[in-house]
N, C-alpha and C positions, 0 to 999 in steps of 0.2 A: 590724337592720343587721348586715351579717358583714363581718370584716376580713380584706382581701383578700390576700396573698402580696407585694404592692407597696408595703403599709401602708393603703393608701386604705380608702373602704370601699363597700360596695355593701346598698342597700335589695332585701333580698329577700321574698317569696313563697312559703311551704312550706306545701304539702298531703302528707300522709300516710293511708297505707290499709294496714290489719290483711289481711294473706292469709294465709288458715289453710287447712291442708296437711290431706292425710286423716287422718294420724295426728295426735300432738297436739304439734306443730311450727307455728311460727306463724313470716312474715316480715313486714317491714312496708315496703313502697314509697314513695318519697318522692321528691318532685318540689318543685325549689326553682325559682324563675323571678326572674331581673333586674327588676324594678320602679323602679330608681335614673330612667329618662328620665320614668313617669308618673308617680313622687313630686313631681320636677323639674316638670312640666307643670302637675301640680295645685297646687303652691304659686304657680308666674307665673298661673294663672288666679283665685288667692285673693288674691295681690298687686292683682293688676287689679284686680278687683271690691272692695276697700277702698280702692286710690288715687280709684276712683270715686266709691266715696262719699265719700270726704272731697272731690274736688272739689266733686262736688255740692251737698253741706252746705255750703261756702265760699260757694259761690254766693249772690249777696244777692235772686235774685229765684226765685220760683216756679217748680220744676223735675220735672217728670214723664217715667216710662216707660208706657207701655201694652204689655197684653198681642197679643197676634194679632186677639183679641175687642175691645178697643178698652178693655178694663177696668183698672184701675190697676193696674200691678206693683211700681210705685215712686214714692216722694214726699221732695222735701227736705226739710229743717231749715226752710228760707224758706216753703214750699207750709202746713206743717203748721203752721207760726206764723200765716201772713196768714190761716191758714182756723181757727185754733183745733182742732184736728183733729189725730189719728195715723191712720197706716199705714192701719190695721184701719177706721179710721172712714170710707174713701173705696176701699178698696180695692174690686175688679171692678168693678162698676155705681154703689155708692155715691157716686160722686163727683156724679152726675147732681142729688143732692138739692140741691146746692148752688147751680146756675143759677136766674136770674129766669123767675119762668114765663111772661112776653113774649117772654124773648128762646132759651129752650130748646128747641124746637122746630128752629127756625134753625142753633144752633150745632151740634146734635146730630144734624142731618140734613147738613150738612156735616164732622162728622166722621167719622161712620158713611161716608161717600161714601169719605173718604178710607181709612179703613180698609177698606173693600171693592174700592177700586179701588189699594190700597197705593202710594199717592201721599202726598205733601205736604201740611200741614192746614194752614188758618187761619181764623181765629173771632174775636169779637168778642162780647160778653156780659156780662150785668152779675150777680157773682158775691154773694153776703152771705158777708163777711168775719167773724173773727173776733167784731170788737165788734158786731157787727149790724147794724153798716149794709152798702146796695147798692155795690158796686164793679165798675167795669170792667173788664175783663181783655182784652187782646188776644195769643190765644195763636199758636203757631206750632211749628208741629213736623213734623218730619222720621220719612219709615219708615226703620226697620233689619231687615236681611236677615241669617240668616246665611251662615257661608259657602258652603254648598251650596245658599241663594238661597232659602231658606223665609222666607217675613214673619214675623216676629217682632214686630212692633208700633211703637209712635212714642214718638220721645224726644222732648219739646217745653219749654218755654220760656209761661209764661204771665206778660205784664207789666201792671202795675196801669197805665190811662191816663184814671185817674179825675180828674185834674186836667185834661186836654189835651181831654175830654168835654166837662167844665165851661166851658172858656175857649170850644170852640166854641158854644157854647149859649149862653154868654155876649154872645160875638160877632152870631149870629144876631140875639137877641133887639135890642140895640146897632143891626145893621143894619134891623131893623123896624119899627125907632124910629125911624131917619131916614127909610126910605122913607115912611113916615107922615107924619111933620112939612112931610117936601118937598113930597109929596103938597097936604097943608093950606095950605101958602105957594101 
């Protein structure tokens, strides 16, 4: 940082280079360059990328990015707690180990769609959580592009609706009983 004539100050850039003369006279060139606006840029993009995480982590429910490949880039506080799991344990392809083998096929063949055709996911799936048992997830997520329109991958949103499974099945069963019973009357 150099203090500027006005008092401010300015983030600069110095490169130098030895020019040596035939005789035995040396000078040295130097080129300083403004860097105060990408100082500035690089910090709002470090800002960004931590208020993000911390939304994210706030977040009470399972929260993922994907890479362009469809592999994990990113996982929250909620993601890594319901699965028992870090970063490193689901990141790229890793996360695949996770799915019910009935229902992985299905989910991963409509994700895959979506990441190929960078569109919009949603899935349905019974996951094994943390404690070991099977859970439901209904996830849903969105592509991001950036700004010159490269796919970047999908931010998504995965919600446990292993009780709302439950009650339907519940319900079912409830309705096969009366149809049964009516039946018999």
């Amino acid at each position: 940082r150099l203090k500027r004539k006005d008092g401010g100050f300015v983030d600069v850039e110095a490169k130098g280079v030895v020019i040596a003369f035939g005789d035995s006279r040396r000078a040295i060139l130097g080129i300083a360059r403004d860097i105060t606006e990408r100082k500035k840029a690089e910090e709002q993009r470090r800002e960004g990328e931590e208020r993000f995480r911390i939304m994210a982590d706030g977040c009470p429910t399972p929260m993922w990015v994907s890479d362009a490949q469809g592999g994990s880039h990113f996982v929250n506080r909620a993601y890594r707690e319901f699965f028992g799991t870090t970063y490193e344990g689901v990141q790229g392809g890793k996360w695949l180990a996770l799915l019910h083998p009935d229902d992985a096929s299905q989910y991963v063949g409509a994700f895959q769609r979506a990441v190929r055709e960078q569109t919009r996911f949603q899935g349905e799936a019974r996951v094994r959580a943390a404690g070991g048992e099977w859970r439901w997830l209904n996830s849903h997520a969105e592509p991001r592009f950036s700004l010159a329109g490269d796919f970047l991958g999908h931010v998504g949103l995965s919600l446990d609706v292993t009780d709302r499974k439950q009650a339907e099945e519940a319900l079912r069963a409830s309705e096969q009983k009366f149809r049964q019973l009516a039946e018999n009357i």
